[in-house]
N, C-alpha and C positions, 0 to 999 in steps of 0.2 A: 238592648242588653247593656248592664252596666260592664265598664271594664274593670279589667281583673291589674288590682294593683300592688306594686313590687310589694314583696315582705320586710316589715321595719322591721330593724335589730329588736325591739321590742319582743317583738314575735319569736323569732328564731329559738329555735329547742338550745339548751346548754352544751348539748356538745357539737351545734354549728357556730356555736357563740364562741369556743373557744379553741376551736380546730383553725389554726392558720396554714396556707395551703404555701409552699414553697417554691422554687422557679420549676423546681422540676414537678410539680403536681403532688409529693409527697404529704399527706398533712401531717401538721406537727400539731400536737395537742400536749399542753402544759401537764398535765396527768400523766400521759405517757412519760414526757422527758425524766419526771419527777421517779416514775418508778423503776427506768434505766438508770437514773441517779442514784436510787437506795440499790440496786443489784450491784451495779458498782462499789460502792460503801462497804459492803458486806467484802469483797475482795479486798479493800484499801486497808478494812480492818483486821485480817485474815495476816496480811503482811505486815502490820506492825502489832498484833500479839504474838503470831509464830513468827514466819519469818517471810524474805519476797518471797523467795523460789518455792515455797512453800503454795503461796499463793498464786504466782508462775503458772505453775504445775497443776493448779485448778482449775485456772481461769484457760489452761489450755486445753484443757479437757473438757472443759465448758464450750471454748470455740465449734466443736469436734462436735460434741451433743445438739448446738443449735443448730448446725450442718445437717443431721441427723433429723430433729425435729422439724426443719422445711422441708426433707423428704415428705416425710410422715403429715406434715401437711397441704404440701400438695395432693397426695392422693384422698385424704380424707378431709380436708378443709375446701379443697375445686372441689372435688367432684364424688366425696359421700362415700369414696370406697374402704370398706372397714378390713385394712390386713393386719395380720397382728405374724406375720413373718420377716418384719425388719431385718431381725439379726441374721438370717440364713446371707440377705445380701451385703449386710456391712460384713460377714465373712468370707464373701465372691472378692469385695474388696481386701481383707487381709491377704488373700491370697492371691492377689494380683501383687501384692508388694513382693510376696518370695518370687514368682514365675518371672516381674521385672528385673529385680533389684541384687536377688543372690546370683553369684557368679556360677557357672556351669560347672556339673560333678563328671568332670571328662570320662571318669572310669568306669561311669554307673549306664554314661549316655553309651560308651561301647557297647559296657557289660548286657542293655534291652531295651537301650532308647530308641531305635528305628521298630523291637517287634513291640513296642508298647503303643508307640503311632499307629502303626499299622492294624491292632486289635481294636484301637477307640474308631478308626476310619470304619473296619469291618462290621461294628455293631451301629454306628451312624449307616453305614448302609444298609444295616438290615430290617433298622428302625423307617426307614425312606422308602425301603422297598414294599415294607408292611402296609404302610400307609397308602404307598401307591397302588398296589394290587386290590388293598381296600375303596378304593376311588373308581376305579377301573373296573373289578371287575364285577358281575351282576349277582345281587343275594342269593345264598343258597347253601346248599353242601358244599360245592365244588371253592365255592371262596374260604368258607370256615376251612377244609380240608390246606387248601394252598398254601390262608396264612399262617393256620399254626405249621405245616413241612415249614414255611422260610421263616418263622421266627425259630423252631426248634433247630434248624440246618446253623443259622446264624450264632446260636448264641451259643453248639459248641465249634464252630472256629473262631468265635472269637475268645470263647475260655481256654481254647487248644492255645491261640496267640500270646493273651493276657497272663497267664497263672507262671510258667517259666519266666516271661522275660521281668515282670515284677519281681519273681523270688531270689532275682539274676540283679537285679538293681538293689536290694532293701540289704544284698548281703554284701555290701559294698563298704565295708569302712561304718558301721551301724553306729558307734557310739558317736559319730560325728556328724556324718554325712548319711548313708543310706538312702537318697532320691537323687534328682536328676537335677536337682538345683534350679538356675533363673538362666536369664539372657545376660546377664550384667552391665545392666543399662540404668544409668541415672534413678536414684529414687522416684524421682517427681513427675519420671513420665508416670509411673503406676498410680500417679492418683488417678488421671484419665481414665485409664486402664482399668482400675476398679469401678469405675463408673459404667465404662462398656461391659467387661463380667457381668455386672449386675441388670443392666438394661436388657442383653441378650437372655439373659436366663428370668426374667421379669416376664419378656415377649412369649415365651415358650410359655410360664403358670400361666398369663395371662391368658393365651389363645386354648386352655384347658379349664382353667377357672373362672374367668370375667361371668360364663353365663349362667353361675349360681346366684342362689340370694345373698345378701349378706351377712347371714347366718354361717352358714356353707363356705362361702368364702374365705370368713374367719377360718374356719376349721382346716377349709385347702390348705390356705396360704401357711399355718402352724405347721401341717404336714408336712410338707416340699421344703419348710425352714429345716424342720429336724433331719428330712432326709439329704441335705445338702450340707449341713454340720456337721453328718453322722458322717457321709462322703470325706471331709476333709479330715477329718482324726482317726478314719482306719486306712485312709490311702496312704499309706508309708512313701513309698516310692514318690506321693506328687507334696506333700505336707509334713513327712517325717511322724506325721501324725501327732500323741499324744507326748511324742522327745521332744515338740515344738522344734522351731527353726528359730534360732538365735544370731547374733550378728547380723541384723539387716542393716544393710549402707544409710546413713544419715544424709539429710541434705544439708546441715550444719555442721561447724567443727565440732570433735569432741572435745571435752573438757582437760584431759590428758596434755592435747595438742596446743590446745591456749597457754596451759601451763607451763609447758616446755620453751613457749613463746618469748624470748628476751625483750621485744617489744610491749609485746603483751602485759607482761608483768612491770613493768614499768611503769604502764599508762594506770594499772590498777592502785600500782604504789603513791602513783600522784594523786591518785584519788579518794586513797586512806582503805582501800581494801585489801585484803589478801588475794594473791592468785588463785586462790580454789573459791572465795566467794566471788568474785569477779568473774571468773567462768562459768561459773552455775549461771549467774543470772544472765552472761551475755546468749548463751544456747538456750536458755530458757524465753527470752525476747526475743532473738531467731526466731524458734518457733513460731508465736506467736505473731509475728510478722506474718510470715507465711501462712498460717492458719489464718489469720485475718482478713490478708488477700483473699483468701479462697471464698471466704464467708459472705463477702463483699461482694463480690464476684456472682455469686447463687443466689446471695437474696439481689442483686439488682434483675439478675436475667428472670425469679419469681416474681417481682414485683412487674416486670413488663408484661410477663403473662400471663398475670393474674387482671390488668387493666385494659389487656388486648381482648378486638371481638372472641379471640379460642377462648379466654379466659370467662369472659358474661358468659359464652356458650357453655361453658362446663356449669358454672353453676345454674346455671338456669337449667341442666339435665340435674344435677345436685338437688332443688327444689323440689322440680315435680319432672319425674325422669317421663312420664306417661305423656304431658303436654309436649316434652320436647321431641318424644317420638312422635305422636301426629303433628309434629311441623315437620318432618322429614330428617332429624338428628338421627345418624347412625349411632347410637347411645352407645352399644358394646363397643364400636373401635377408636369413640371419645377416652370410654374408658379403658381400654386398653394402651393409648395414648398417655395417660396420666399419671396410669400405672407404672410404667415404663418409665417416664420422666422422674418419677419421684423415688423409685426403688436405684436408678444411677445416680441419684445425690446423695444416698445412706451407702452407694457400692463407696462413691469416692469420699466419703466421710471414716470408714472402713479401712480403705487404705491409708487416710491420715494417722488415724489411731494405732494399726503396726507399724507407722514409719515412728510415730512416736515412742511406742513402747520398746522399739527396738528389734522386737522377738515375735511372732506368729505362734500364740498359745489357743490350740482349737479347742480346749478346754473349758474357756473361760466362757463361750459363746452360749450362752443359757439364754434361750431362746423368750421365757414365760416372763420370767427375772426383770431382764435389761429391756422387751419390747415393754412391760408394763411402764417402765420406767419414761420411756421416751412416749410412748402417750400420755399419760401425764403432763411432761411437758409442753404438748401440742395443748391440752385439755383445759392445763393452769392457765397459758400464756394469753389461746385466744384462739380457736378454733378457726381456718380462714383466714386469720392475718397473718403474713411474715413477718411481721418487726412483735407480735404477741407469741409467734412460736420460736422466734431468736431470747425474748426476754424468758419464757419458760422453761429455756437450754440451759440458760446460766444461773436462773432459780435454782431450779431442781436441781443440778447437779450440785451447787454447793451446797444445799441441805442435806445430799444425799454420801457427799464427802464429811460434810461435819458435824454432823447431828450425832454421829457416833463421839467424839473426843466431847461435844459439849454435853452430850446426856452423862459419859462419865463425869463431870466436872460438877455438873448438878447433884449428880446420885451420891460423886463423894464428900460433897458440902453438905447435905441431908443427912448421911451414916457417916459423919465424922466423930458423934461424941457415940457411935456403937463400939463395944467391942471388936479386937482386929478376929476374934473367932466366931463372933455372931451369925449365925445361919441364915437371919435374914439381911446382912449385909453382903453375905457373899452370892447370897440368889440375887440381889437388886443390881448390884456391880455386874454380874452376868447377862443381866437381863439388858444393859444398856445395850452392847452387841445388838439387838434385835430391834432396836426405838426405827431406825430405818424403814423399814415397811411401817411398821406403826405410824408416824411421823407423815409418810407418802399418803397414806390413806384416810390421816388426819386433813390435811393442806384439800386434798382431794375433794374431800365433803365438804368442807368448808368454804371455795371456791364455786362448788356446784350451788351451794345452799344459798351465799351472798351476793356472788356474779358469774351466775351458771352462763355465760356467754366467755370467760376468761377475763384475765385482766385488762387486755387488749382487745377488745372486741369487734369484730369484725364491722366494715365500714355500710 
């Protein structure tokens, strides 16, 4: 037998030609760098046609979206599972920032905060008891008959518990206050915090939906989104609901604070700024700091687990879920594993986002909207790769911030020599508002059609 000998550079396919491999095993391939290089560009130019904080302010909300899209690609770039319920958990996460962060409504927690405990404890148990009488006891009449007596005995003590001491809390100071507020603890524990919310309530869809198809799935996971949405903007008492909850504790100064600052303002002076642009952009770099940490932080623990045996194992269930069951893979508690993992990086990306905005608006959480959005950017970037579903965070959200000012810019350089009453300048100027989805679903095809794998393509 002749032997088998090494491969000349000759050989080697182009992108092992030009993939250099780092200390830490990372490959870096000149393609890539070069298209984190133009996504950057686009931010550098952002800041100097409008302004930084301008571009600050996108690029931090861009941090947030790529956080967002390793979620979303760890469950469906491991391990094939198609949810399109994101947003229900990035809003587990907003509402960990109120339950952490706001300080406690002394008068609300007198007025039905022990019988409001005591009702959610009462239907938890009535929900355990169901379940266990169902396990226990043997098919028939006698079990049909049992569980509906304890789900019907159940659910009016706990509507007897619930319905006074809520109506007892919400009339509490309403234009202000009306819930029971937080613990008044540190912002930044709650990003953790958002990430348990969301993992805990991931493990529950999970251990109810993991054993549909992924058709099915889909349709679960949208369900249990909306009914968790819907949960946060009529519960007054825990959300305030649709008055949103405003004032949430910063983990940065505010900008008021800087200004007031005689040091502060000094150092800006030396620097030829004013004290209000100087502030803007030092909270605006805060953040970002912070948001960068975190980012850093997720995609190295994905990238560990994406090169560890769990990680081959997932995708090897991911390919051909069938072979990995006849090798003895417990496939649904893989996937319920991933699940869970990847729905606590969109909880804690969630409560980034309310610590940013300030405010807990359960309004905004449009489920179809912002989850299309963020698959896209797993889609665009690169299906499978972390550093292709980081690069599709900060695409897509800045085409999805500026495509609206530059489709006006375009439309009114086109209808500039129209009449200011013309009827078809005032439909084309309107119609810019809408270039966003249009624009998404442009990039979308285009993408699929040229490099249906993403820009990054999985290794």
């Amino acid at each position: 037998m002749s032997q088998i000998q090494p491969t000349s550079p000759e050989r080697r396919t182009a992108s092992q030609a030009t993939d250099i491999t780092a200390g830490g095993g990372i490959p870096i391939n000149p393609r890539n760098i070069l298209l984190f290089l133009g996504v950057a560009a686009l931010f550098v130019i952002t800041g100097f046609v409008q302004s930084w904080p301008v571009a600050l302010t996108i690029f931090n909300m861009g941090l947030i979206s790529a956080i967002m899209a390793l979620g979303v690609n760890i469950q469906w770039g491991y391990a094939g599972l198609f949810s399109i319920g994101t947003m229900g958990f990035v809003a587990l996460g907003g509402l960990a920032a109120v339950l952490i962060g706001m300080p406690p409504v002394t008068e609300a927690w007198s007025a039905g905060g022990p019988r409001v405990i005591l009702a959610l404890l009462a239907g938890a148990g009535t929900i355990a008891g169901a379940v266990f009488l169902w396990k226990r006891m043997a098919p028939g009449r006698s079990r049909t008959t049992t569980l509906i007596l304890t789900l019907v005995f159940g659910f009016i003590i706990y509507r007897w518990l619930y319905d006074p001491a809520t109506s007892a809390i919400e009339a509490v100071n309403p234009s202000s206050t009306g819930y029971l507020g937080g613990l008044g603890l540190p912002i930044l524990l709650a990003w953790p915090v958002g990430g348990v919310l969301a993992a805990g309530a991931a493990w529950i869809v999970g251990k109810i939906a993991l054993g549909l198809r992924a058709d099915y799935l889909a349709i679960a996971t949208l369900g249990i989104s909306e009914i968790i949405i819907a949960i946060i903007k009529h519960e007054d008492w825990l959300t305030r609901g649709v008055k949103n909850v405003t004032g949430i504790p910063r983990p940065v100064p505010r900008e008021i604070d800087l200004q007031q600052n005689p040091a502060f303002v000094a150092q800006a002076e030396s620097l030829g700024l004013s004290a209000t642009d100087a502030s803007t952009l030092t909270v605006r770099l805060l953040y970002t700091a912070l948001f960068l940490i975190v980012l850093l932080i997720i995609l190295w623990l994905s990238e560990k687990a994406l090169k560890s045996p769990w990680g081959r194992m997932m995708r090897a269930i991911r390919d051909n879920e069938t072979a990995a069951r006849a090798m003895g893979k417990d496939v649904t508690r893989r996937h319920l594993q991933v699940f869970v993992l990847g729905s606590a990086v969109c909880g804690v990306a969630g409560a980034m986002m309310t610590t940013l905005d300030g405010q807990l608006t359960p309004s905004s959480y449009i489920p179809l909207r912002f989850t299309f959005l963020i698959w896209v950017m797993v889609v665009v970037g690169g299906s499978g790769n972390n550093f292709g579903a980081v690069l599709g965070g900060f695409l897509i959200w800045w085409l999805w911030v500026m495509v609206e000012p530059i489709g006006l810019a375009i439309i009114g350089g086109i209808t500039s020599g129209m009449a200011e009453t013309s009827a078809l300048r005032a439909q084309l100027t309107d119609a810019a508002a809408h270039m966003r989805l249009l624009t998404m679903g442009i990039i979308l095809l285009v993408v699929l059609r040229f490099s249906p794998r993403g820009l990054i393509p999985e290794r």
